[in-house]
C-alpha positions in Angstrom: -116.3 -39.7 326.7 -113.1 -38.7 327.4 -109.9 -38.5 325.9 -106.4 -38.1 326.7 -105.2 -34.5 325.3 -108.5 -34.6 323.9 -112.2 -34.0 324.8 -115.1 -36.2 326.8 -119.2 -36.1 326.6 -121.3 -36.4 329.5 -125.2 -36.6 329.8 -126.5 -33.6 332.7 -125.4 -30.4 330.3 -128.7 -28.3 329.8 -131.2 -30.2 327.8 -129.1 -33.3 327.6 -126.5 -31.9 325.3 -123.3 -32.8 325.2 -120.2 -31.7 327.3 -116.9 -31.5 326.3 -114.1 -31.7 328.4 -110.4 -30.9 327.3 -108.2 -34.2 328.7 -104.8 -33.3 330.3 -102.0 -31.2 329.1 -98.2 -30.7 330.3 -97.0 -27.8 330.9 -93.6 -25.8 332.5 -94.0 -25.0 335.6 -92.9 -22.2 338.5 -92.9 -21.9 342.2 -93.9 -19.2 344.2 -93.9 -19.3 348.4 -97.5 -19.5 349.6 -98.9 -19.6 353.4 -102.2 -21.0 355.0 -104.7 -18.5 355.6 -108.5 -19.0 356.3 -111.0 -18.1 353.5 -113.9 -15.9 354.0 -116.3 -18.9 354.7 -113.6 -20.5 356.9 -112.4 -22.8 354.0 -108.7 -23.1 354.4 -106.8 -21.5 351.4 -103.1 -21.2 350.3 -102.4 -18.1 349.0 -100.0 -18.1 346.5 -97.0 -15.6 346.3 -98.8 -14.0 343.5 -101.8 -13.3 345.9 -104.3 -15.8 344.4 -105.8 -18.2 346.5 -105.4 -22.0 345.7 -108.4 -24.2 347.4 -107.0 -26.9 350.4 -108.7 -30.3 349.9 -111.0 -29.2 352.3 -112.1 -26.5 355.4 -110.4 -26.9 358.7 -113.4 -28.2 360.4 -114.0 -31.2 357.9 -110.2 -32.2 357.9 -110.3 -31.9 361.8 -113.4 -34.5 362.2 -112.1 -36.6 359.9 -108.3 -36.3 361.4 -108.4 -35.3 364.6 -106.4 -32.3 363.7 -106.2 -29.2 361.9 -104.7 -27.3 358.6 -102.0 -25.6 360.9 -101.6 -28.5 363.3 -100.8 -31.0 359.9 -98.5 -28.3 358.5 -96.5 -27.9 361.7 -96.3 -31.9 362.3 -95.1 -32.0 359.0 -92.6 -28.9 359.0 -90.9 -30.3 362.0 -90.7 -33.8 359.9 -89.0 -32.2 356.9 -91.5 -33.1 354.7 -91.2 -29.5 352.6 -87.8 -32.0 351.6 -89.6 -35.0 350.8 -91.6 -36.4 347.7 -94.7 -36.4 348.0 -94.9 -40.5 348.4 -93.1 -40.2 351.4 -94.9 -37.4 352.6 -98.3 -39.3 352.2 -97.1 -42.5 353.7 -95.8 -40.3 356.0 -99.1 -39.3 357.2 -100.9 -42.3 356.4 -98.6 -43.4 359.8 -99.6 -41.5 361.5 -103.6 -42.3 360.8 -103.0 -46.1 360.3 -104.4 -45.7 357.3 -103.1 -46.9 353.7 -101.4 -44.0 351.9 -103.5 -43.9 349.1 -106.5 -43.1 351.2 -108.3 -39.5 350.9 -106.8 -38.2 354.3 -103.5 -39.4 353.5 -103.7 -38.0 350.2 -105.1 -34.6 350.6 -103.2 -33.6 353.9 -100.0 -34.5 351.6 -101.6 -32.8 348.8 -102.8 -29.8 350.3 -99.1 -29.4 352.4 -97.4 -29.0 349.4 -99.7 -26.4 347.9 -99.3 -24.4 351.0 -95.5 -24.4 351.0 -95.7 -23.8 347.6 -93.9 -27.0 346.6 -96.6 -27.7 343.8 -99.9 -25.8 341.9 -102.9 -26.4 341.8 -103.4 -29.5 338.7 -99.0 -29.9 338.9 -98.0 -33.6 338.1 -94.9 -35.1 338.1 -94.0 -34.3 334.8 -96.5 -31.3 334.5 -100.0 -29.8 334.9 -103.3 -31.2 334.3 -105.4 -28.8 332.5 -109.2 -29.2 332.1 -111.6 -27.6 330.4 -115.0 -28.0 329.0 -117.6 -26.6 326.4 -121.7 -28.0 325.7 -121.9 -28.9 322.8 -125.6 -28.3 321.3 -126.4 -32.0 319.9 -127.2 -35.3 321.8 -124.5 -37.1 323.8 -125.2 -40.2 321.3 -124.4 -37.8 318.4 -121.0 -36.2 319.9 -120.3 -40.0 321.0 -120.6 -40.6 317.2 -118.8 -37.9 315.6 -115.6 -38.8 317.8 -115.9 -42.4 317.6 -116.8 -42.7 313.5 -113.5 -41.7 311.7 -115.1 -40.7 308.6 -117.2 -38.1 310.7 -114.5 -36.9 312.6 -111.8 -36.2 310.1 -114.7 -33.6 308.5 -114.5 -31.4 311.5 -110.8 -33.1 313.1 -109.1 -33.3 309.4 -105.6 -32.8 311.4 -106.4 -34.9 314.9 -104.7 -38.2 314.7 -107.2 -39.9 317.6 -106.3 -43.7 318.4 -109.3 -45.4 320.3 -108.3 -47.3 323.9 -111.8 -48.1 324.9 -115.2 -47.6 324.3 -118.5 -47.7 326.4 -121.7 -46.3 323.7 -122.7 -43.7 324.1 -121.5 -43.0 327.3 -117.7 -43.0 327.2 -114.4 -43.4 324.6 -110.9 -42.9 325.6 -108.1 -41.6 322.7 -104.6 -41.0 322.5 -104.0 -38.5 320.7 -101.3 -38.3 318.3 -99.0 -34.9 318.5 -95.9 -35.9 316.4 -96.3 -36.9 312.5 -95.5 -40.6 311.3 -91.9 -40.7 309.8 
């Protein structure tokens, strides 16, 4: 189940346990410069100015088959297009173009997505108006039980007292979607 600024079940944890997995956060944000480097298995990396190393959508080889070109060879393209000045819609339908593709398909997507973690225009998880932040934790109980104690008011409010959930949808005992309250009624 999952839930926006909240938490989701799924069957597959270890002896069909529950998951839970933290919904989406905002956060502030900063940029640092970053520049393409190959990883030790040959996946292609940016590394931020920091050091750390931010995963590309994919490896060089895999975007090359599927794009006829390369990490560097997109980033120069784009470079020389301005795109390091451009939203990222533009930049997608930018390269979506230049594939004859729709921008919202994966190559579009992830060569506009991975170009601006290079250049450091974005972080890893950055949205528009902040990060998404995951994060999960197995809980020891079956998923029909966790479904229940999210769902069922009465049973949440024992160990949620404060969490102001308001149910979207609901698919038992598979999936339920909140918002999640975070000012007080006045």
């Amino acid at each position: 189940m999952s839930v926006s600024c909240g938490a989701a079940a799924t069957r597959g944890a270890p002896d069909d346990q529950a998951e839970v997995v933290q919904g989406s956060r905002s956060c502030p944000h900063g940029e640092d410069g970053r520049e393409l480097h190959r990883g030790a298995r040959g996946a292609a990396r940016a590394r931020g100015g920091d050091g750390g190393q931010r995963p590309l959508a994919t490896s060089d080889e895999a975007i090359r088959q599927r794009t006829g070109r390369g990490w560097e060879e997109w980033f120069d393209r784009l470079d020389e297009w301005g795109a390091a000045e451009r939203p990222h819609r533009e930049i997608a339908r930018w390269v979506a173009a230049q594939l004859g593709i729709e921008p919202l398909a994966w190559n579009a997507q992830a060569i506009a997505g991975s170009y601006e973690l290079a250049r450091g225009l974005r972080e890893v998880g950055e949205k528009p108006d902040g990060f998404a932040i995951t994060a999960s934790k197995t809980v020891a109980v079956p998923v029909e039980r966790l479904y229940e104690a999210f769902v069922d008011e009465s049973i949440r409010e024992r160990w949620l007292p404060e969490g102001r959930l308001h149910e979207r949808t609901a698919t038992e005992p598979r999936s339920a979607r909140f918002d999640w309250a975070t000012t007080t009624p006045g």
